[in-house]
PASEBA-1860 file (N, C-alpha, C; in nm, 3 decimals):
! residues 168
1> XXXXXXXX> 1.856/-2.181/1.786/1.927/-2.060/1.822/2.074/-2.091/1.844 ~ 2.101/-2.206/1.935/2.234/-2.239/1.915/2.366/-2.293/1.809 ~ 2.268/-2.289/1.719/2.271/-2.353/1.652/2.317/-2.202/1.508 ~ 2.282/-2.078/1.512/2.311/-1.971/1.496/2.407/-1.874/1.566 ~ 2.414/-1.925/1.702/2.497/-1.883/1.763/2.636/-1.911/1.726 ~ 2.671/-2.034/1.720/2.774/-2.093/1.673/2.846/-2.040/1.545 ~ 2.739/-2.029/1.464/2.812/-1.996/1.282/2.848/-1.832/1.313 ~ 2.841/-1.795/1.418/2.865/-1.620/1.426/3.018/-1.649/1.461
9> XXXXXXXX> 3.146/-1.599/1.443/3.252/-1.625/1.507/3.358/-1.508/1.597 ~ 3.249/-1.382/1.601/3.263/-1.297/1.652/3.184/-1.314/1.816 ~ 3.121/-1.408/1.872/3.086/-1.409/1.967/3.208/-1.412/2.063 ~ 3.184/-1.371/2.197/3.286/-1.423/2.277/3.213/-1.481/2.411 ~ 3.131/-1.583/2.354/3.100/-1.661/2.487/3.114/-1.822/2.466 ~ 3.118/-1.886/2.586/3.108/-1.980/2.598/2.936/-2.100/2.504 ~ 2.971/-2.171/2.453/2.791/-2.208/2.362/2.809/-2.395/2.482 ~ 2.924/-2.417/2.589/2.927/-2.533/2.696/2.804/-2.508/2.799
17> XXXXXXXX> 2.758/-2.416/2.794/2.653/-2.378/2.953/2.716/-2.326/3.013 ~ 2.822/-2.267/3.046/2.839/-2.160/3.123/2.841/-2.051/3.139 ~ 2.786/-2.000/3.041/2.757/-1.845/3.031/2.612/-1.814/2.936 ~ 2.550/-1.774/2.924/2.425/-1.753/2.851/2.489/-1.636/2.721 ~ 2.406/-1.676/2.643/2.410/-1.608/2.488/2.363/-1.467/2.501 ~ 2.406/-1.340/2.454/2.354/-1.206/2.508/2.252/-1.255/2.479 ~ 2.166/-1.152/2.472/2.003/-1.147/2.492/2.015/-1.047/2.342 ~ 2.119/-0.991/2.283/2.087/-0.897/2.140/2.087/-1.036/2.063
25> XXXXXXXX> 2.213/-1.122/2.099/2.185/-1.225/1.940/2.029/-1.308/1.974 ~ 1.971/-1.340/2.089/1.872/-1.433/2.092/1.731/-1.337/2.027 ~ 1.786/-1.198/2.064/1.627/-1.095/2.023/1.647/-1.161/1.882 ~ 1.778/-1.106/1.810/1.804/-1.154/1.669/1.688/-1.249/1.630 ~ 1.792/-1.391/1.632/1.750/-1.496/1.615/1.574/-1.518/1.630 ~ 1.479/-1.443/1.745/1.372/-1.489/1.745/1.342/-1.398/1.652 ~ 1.364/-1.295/1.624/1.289/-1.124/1.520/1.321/-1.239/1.383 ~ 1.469/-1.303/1.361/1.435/-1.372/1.232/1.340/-1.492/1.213
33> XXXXXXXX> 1.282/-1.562/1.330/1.224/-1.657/1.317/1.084/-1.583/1.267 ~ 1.091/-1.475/1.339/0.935/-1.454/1.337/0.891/-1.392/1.164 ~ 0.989/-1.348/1.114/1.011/-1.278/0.977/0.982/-1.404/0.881 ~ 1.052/-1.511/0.924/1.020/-1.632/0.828/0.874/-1.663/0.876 ~ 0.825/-1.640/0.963/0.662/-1.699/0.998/0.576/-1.611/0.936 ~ 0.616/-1.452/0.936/0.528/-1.360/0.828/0.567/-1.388/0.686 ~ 0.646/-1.441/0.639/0.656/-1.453/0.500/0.606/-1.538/0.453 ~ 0.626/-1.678/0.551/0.514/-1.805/0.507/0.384/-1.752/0.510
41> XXXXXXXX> 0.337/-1.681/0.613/0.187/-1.660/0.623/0.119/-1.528/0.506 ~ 0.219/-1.474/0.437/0.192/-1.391/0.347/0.152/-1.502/0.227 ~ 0.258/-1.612/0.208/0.264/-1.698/0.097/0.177/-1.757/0.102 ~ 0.088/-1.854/0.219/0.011/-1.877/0.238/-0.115/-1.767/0.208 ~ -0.125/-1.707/0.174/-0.254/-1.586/0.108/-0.221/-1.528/-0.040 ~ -0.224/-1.659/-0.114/-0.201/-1.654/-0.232/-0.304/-1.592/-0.298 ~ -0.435/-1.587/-0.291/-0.541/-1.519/-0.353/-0.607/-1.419/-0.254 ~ -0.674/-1.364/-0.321/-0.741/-1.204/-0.200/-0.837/-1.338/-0.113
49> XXXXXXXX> -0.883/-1.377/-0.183/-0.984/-1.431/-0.064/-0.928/-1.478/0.014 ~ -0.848/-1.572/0.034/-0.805/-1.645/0.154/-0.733/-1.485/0.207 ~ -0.660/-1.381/0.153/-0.542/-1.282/0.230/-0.699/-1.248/0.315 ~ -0.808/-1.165/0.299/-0.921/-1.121/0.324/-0.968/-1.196/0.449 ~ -1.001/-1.359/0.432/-1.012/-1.396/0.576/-0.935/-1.435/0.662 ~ -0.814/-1.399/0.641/-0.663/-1.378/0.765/-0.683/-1.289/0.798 ~ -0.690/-1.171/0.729/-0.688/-1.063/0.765/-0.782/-1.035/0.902 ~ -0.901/-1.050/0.837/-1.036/-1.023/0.926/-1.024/-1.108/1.066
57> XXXXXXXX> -0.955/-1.253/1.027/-0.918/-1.298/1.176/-0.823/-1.297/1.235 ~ -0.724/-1.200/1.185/-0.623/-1.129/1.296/-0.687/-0.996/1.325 ~ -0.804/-0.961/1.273/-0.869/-0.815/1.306/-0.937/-0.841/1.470 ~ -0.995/-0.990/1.429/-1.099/-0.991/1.533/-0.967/-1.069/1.657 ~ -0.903/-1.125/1.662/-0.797/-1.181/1.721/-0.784/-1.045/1.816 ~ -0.709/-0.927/1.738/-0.701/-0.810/1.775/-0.756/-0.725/1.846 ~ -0.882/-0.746/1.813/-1.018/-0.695/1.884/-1.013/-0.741/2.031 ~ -0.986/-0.907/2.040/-1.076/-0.898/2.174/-0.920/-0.905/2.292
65> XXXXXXXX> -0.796/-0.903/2.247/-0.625/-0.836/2.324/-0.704/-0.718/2.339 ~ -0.707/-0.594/2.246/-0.757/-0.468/2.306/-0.880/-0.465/2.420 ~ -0.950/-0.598/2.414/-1.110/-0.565/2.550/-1.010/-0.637/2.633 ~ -0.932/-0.748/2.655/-0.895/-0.798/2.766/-0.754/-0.677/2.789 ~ -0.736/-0.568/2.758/-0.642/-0.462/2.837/-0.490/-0.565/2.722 ~ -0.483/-0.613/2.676/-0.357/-0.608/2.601/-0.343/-0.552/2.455 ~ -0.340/-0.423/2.515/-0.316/-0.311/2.369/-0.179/-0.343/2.291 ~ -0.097/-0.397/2.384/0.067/-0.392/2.277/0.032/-0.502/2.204
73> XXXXXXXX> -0.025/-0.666/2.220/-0.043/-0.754/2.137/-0.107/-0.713/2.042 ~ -0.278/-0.656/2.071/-0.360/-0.592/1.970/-0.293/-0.481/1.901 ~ -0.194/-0.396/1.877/-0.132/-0.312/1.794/-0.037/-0.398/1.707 ~ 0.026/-0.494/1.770/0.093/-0.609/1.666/-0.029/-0.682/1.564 ~ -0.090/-0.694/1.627/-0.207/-0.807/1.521/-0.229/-0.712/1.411 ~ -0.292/-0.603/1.480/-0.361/-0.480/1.397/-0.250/-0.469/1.275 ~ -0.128/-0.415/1.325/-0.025/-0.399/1.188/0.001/-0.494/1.126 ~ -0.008/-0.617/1.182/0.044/-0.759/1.044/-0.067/-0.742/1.011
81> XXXXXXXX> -0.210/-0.725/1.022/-0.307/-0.684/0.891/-0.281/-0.624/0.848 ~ -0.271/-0.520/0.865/-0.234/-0.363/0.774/-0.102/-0.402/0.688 ~ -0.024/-0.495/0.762/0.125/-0.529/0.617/0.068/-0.647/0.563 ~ -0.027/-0.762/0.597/-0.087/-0.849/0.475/-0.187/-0.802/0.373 ~ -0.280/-0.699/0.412/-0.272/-0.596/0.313/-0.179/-0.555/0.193 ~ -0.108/-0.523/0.247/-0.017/-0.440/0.138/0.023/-0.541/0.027 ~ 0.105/-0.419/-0.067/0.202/-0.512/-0.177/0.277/-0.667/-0.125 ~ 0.295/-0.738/-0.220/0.344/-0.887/-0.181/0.493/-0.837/-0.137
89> XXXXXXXX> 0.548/-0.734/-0.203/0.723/-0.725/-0.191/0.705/-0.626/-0.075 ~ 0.642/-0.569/0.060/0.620/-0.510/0.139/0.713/-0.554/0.270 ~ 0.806/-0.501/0.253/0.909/-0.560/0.370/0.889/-0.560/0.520 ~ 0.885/-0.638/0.599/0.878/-0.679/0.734/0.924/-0.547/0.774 ~ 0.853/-0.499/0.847/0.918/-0.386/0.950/0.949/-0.443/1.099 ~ 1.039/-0.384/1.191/1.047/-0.411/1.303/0.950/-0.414/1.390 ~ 0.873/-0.321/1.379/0.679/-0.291/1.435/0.636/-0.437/1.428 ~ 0.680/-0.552/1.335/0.608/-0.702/1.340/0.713/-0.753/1.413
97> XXXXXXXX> 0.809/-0.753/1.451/0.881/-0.839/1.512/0.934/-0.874/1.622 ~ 0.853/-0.783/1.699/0.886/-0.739/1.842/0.854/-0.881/1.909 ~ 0.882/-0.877/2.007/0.824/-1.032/2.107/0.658/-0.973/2.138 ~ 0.597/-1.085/2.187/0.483/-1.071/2.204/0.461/-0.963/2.355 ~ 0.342/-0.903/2.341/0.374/-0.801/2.478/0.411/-0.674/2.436 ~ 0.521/-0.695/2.362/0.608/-0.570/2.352/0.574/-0.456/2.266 ~ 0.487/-0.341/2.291/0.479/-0.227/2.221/0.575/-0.192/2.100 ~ 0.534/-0.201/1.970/0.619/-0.125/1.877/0.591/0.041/1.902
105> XXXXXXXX> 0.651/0.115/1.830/0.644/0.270/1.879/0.701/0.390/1.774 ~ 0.658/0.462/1.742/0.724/0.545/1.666/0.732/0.530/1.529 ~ 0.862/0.552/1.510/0.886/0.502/1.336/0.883/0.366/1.304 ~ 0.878/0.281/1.397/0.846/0.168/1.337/0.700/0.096/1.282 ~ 0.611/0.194/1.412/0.505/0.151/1.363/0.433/0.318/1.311 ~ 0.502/0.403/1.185/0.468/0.440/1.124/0.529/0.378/0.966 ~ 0.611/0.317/0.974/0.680/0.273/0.848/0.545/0.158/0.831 ~ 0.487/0.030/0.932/0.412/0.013/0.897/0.267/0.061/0.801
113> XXXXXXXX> 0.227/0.144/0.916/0.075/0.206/0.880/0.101/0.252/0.722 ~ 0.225/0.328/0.691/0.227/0.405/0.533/0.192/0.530/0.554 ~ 0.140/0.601/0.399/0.121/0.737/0.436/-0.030/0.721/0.402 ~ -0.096/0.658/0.299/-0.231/0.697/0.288/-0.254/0.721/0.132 ~ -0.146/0.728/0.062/-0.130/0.779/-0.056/-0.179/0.616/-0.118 ~ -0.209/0.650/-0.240/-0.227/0.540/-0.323/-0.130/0.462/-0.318 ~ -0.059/0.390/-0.341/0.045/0.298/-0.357/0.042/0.217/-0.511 ~ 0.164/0.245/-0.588/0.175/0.163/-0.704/0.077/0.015/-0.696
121> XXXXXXXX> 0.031/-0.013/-0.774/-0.083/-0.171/-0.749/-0.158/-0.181/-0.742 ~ -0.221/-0.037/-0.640/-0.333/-0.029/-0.518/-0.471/-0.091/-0.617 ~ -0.446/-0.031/-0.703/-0.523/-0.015/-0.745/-0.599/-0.157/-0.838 ~ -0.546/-0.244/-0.836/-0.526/-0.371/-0.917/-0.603/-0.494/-0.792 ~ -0.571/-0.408/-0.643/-0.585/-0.458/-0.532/-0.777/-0.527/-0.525 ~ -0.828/-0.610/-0.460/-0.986/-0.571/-0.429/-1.017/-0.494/-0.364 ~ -1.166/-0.413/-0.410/-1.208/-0.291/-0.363/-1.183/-0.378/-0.162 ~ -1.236/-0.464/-0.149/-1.279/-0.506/-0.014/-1.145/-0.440/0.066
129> XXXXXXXX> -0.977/-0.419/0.012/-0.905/-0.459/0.087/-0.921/-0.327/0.146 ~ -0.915/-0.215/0.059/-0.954/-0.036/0.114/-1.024/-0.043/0.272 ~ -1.158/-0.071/0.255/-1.196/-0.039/0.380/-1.149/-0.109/0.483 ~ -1.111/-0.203/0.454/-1.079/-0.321/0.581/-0.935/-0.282/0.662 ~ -0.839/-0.220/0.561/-0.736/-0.180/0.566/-0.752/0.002/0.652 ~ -0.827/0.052/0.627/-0.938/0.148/0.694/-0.903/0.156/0.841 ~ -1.063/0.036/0.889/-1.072/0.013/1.001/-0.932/-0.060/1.047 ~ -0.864/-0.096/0.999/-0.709/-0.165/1.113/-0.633/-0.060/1.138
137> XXXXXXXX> -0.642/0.082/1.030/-0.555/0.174/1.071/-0.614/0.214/1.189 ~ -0.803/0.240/1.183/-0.833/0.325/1.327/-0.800/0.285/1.456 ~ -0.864/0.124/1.437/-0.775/0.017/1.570/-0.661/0.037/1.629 ~ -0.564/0.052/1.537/-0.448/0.053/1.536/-0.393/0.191/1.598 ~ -0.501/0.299/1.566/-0.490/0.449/1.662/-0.546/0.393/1.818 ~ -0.651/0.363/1.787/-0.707/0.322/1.935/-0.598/0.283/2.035 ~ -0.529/0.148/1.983/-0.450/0.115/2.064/-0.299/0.169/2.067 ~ -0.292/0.259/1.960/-0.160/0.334/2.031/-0.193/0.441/2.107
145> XXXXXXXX> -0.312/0.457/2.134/-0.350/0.602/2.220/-0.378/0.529/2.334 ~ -0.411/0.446/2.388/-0.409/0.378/2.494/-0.254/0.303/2.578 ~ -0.147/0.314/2.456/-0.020/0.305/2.491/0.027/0.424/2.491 ~ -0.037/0.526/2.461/-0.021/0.674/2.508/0.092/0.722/2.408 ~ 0.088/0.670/2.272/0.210/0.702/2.173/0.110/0.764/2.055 ~ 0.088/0.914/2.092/-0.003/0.989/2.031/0.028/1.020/1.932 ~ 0.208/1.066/1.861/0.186/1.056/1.724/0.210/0.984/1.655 ~ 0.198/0.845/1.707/0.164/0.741/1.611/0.033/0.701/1.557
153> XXXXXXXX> -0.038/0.705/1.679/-0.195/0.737/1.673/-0.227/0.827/1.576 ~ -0.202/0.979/1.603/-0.232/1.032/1.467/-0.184/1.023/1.302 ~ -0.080/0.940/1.302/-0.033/0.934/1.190/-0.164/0.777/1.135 ~ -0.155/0.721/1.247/-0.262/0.665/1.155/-0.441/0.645/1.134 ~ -0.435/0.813/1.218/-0.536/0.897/1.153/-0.535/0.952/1.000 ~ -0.401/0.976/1.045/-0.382/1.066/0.928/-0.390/0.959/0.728 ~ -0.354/0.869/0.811/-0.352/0.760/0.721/-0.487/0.728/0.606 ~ -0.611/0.730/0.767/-0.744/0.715/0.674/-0.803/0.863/0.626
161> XXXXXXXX> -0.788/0.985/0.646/-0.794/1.077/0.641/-0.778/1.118/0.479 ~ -0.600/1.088/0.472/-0.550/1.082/0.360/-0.642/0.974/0.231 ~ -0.714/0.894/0.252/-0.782/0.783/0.233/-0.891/0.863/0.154 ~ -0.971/0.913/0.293/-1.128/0.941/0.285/-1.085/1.114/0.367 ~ -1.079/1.200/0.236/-1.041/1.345/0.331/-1.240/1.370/0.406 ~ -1.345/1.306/0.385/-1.461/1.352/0.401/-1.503/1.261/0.560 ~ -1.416/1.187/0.583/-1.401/1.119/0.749/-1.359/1.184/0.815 ~ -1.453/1.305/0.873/-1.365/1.403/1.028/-1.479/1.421/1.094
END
């Protein structure tokens, strides 16, 4: 981080120890670390099968944050499935990059979820990824309705809905 700090030359602090680095460039710096850790771990799921059992074990990862009462971690897990899912060129949203703990909310974690619509590819995709991709959207309502961010929740109702109009 200091080490980023430095090459910025618009800072105006001290990088001797006497003053601490804001807290916007360090959010920075960790939101980019964490962007390079989802891109390796996308790269790393070079074939459906291996993307398929990441997936499923950030599902279940997810699963048991939501029984021990940490819904904001389990809504992060839930959406980096739902974006290792997706297309390979599927850009990091802010909804993944939050610090751990920290509730994504709103448009960020609707830019995740999507709309529901087919998507250019989808279709090229394995049948397996549909349903699996399914259940992370409902999860993913669960625990934003328990963070009490209801139309995010419904949007990713609306998500599997759009999916399967015969799920009500």
């Amino acid at each position: 981080i200091q080490q980023i700090l430095r090459s910025d030359p618009s800072l105006q602090f001290s990088l001797n120890g006497d003053q601490q680095a804001p807290p916007e460039y360090v959010a920075s710096a960790k939101r980019e670390k964490v962007r390079e850790q989802l891109q390796f771990l996308r790269a790393d799921c070079a074939n459906a099968e291996i993307r398929l059992h990441r997936v499923n074990e950030l599902k279940e990862s997810a699963n048991k944050c939501f029984e021990q009462g940490a819904h904001a971690n389990a809504l992060q897990t839930y959406l980096t499935g739902i974006w290792l899912l997706k297309e390979d060129d599927a850009p990091v949203t802010p909804a993944l990059t939050l610090e751990a703990g920290i509730a994504p909310h709103g448009g960020d974690v609707v830019a995740t979820l999507g709309s529901g619509r087919r998507a250019l590819g989808e279709a090229e995709q394995p049948a397996e990824f549909g349903p699996l991709r399914d259940v992370l959207h409902l999860n993913a309502a669960d625990a934003l309705l328990a963070l009490h961010d209801y139309s995010s929740a419904r949007a990713a109702c609306e998500f599997v809905l759009a999916r399967q109009p015969l799920n009500s």
